[in-house]
C-alpha positions as semicolon CSV with decimal commas, in nm:
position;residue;x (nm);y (nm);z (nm)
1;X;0,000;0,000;0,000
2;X;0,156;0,328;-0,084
3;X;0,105;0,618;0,147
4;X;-0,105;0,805;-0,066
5;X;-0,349;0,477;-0,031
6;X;-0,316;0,488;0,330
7;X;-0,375;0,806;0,364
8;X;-0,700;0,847;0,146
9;X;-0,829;0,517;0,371
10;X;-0,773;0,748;0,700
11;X;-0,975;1,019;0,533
12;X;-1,254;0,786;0,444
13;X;-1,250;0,629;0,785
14;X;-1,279;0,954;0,975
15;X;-1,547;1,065;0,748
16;X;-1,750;0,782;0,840
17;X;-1,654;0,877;1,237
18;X;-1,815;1,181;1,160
19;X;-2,133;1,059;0,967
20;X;-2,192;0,842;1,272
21;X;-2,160;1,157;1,500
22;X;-2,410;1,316;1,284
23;X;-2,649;1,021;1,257
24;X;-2,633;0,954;1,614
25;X;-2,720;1,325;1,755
26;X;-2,378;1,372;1,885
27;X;-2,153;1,568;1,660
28;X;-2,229;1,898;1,872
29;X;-2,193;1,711;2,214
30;X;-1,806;1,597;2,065
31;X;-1,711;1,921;1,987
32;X;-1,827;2,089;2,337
33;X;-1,679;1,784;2,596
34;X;-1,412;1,845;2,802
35;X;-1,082;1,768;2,634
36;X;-1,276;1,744;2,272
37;X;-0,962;1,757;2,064
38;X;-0,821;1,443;2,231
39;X;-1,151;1,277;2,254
40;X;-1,194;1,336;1,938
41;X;-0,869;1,202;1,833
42;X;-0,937;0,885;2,019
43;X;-1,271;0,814;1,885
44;X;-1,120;0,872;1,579
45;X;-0,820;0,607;1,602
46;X;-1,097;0,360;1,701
47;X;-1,245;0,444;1,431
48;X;-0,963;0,375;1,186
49;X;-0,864;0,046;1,367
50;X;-1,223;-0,086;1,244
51;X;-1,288;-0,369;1,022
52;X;-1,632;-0,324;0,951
53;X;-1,546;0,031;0,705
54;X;-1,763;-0,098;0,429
55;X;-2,024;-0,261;0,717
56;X;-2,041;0,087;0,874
57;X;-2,067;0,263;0,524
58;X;-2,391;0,067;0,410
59;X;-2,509;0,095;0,754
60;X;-2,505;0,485;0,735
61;X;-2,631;0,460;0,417
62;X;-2,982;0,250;0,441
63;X;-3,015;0,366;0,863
64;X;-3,316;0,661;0,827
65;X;-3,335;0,610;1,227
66;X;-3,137;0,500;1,464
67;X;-3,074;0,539;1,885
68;X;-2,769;0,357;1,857
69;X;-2,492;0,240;1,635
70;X;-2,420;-0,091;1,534
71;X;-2,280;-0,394;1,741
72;X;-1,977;-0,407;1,571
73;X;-1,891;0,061;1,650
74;X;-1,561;0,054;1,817
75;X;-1,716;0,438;1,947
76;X;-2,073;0,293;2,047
77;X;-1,952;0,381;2,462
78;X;-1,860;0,718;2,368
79;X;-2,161;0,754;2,155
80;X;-2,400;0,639;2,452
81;X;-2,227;0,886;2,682
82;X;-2,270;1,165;2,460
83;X;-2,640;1,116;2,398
84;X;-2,670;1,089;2,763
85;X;-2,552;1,487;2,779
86;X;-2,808;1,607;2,596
């Protein structure tokens, strides 16, 4: 895998990271918790370290609806204790 490869697969992974934000109701929670940057980061690098990138992508795709993420989100803890700040 070249780097250019690797890095267009970190883009598409943290995209995903932040459609699930979005679909879960949690984006603006994220981005107001104390420490966000390095929350962020970590939720991100879960993200990443995922197998289920294609899973996840469908997933976001077909889900109208949803109060919480699939089995398989590496972030579905952090997710939970986000919605439970709003």
């Amino acid at each position: 895998m070249s780097f250019l490869e690797y890095l267009i697969g970190v883009d598409a992974r943290t995209a995903l990271m932040e459609r699930m934000m979005q679909k879960m109701g949690v984006d603006r929670q994220l981005k107001v918790v104390a420490d966000h940057a390095a929350v962020t980061s970590r939720a991100g690098d879960r993200c990443r370290s995922c197998g289920h990138q294609d899973e996840c992508a469908v997933w976001l795709d077909e889900t109208e609806d949803a109060d919480h993420p699939p089995a398989y989100c590496r972030n579905s803890d952090l997710i939970a204790r986000l919605q439970s700040l709003r």
